[in-house]
N, C-alpha and C positions, 0 to 999 in steps of 0.2 A: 432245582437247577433251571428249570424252565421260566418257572418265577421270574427267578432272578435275570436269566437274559430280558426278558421282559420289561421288565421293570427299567432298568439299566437303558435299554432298547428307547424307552418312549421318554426318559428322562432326558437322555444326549439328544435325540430329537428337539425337544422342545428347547434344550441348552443352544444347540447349535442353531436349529431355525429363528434363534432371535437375539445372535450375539452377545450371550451369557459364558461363552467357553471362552474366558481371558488365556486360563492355562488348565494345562491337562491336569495337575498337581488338584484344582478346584473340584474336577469331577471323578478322581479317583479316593479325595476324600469323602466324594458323596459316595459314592460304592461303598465303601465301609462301613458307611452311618446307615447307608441301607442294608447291607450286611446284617447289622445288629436290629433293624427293624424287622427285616424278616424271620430273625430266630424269636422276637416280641410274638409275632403273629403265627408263628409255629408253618411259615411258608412254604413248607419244605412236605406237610401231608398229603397226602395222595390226592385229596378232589381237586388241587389246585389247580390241577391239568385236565378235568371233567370241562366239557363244552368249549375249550381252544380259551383265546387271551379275549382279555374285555376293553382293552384301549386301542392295541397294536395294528390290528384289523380293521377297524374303523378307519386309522388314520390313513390307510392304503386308498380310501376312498375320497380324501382330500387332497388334492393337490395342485392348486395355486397357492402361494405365500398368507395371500390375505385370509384364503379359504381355512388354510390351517390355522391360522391365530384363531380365528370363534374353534375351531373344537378343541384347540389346546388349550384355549380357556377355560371351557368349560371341563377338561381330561382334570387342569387343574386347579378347580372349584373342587373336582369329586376328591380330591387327593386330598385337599384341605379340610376339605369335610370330616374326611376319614381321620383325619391325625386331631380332629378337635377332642374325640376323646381319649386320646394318650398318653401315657406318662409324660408331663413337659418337664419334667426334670430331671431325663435323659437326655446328654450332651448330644446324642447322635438324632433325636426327636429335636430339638429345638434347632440342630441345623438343618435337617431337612425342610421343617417348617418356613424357617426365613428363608431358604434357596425358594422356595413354593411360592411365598409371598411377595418376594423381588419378583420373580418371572411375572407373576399375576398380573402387578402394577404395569408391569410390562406391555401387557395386553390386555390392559382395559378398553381397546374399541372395541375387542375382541368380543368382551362381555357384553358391550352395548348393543352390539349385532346380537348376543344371544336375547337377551332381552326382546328387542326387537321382532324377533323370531317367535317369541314365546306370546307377545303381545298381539301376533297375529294372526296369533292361534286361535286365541280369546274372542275375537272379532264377534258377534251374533250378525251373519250374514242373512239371518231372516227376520233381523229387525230394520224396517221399512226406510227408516232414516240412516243407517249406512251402506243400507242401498245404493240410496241417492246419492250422497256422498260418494260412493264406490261407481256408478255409473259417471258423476261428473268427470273422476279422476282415471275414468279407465282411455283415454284416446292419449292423456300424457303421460300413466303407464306403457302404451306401446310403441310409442314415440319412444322410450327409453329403453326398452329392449328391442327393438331396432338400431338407435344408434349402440347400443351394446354389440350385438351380434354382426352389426357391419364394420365393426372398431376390430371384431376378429378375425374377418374375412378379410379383410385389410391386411392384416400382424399376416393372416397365412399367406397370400396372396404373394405381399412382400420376402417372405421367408422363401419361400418357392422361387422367387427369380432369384435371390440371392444364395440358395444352393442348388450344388452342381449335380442332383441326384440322380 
């Protein structure tokens, strides 16, 4: 049961945070078809609830719009990963799949940023020549989180005069 709030939980997130929920009618058909995927996966066994949720919790720690498109991209990368090996010739598998893949399309910069992210990872910061490159680029890095970080003290500043708190 916990599952399933779950699941339900981070799907209407991801429906609603990106104007997929035309009508209710769309997302209580996905309950169903996830319904029938969690009796697939035998959802309902004891470890399900070992060590708390693995999407839900995360997402509590994203919260600007854009923040959330890269990890709900990536929440659903992992979900399509998971259904690659599935029966697809379960009516309830193959719509959850294309809901998956609409939304995806959806948030492709999403992915690009994860990309991004991933690619920065990679970096060999003790190789000499991105170094240098990385010293060139570092006064117009700051520059940019500068104009970042006074772009918010601004939004605050203005919020402030304009509430009466």
């Amino acid at each position: 049961m916990v599952f399933q709030t779950y699941s339900l939980f981070v799907l209407s997130i991801i429906m609603i945070s990106f104007g997929h929920v035309e009508n209710r009618l769309n997302l209580l058909q996905l309950q169903n078809d996830i319904d029938q995927l969690k009796a697939d996966f035998n959802s309902s066994h004891s470890d399900v609830a070992d060590g708390g949720p693995i999407f839900t919790e995360r997402l509590s720690n994203w919260t600007e719009r854009n923040e959330k498109r890269i990890i709900l991209s990536q929440i659903i990368s992992m979900y399509l990963k998971m259904l690659e090996n599935t029966d697809k010739s379960k009516a309830h598998v193959r719509n959850i799949s294309e809901e998956l893949y609409t939304l995806k399309e959806s948030l492709s910069d999403g992915s690009k940023k994860i990309e991004d992210l991933n690619d920065l990872t990679k970096l060999q910061m003790t190789d000499l020549k991105i170094q240098r490159k990385a010293v060139n680029e570092l006064f117009s890095v700051l520059q940019k989180l500068g104009d970042t970080s006074s772009s918010h003290k601004r939004k605050r500043s203005q919020f402030q005069r304009l509430c009466k708190c």
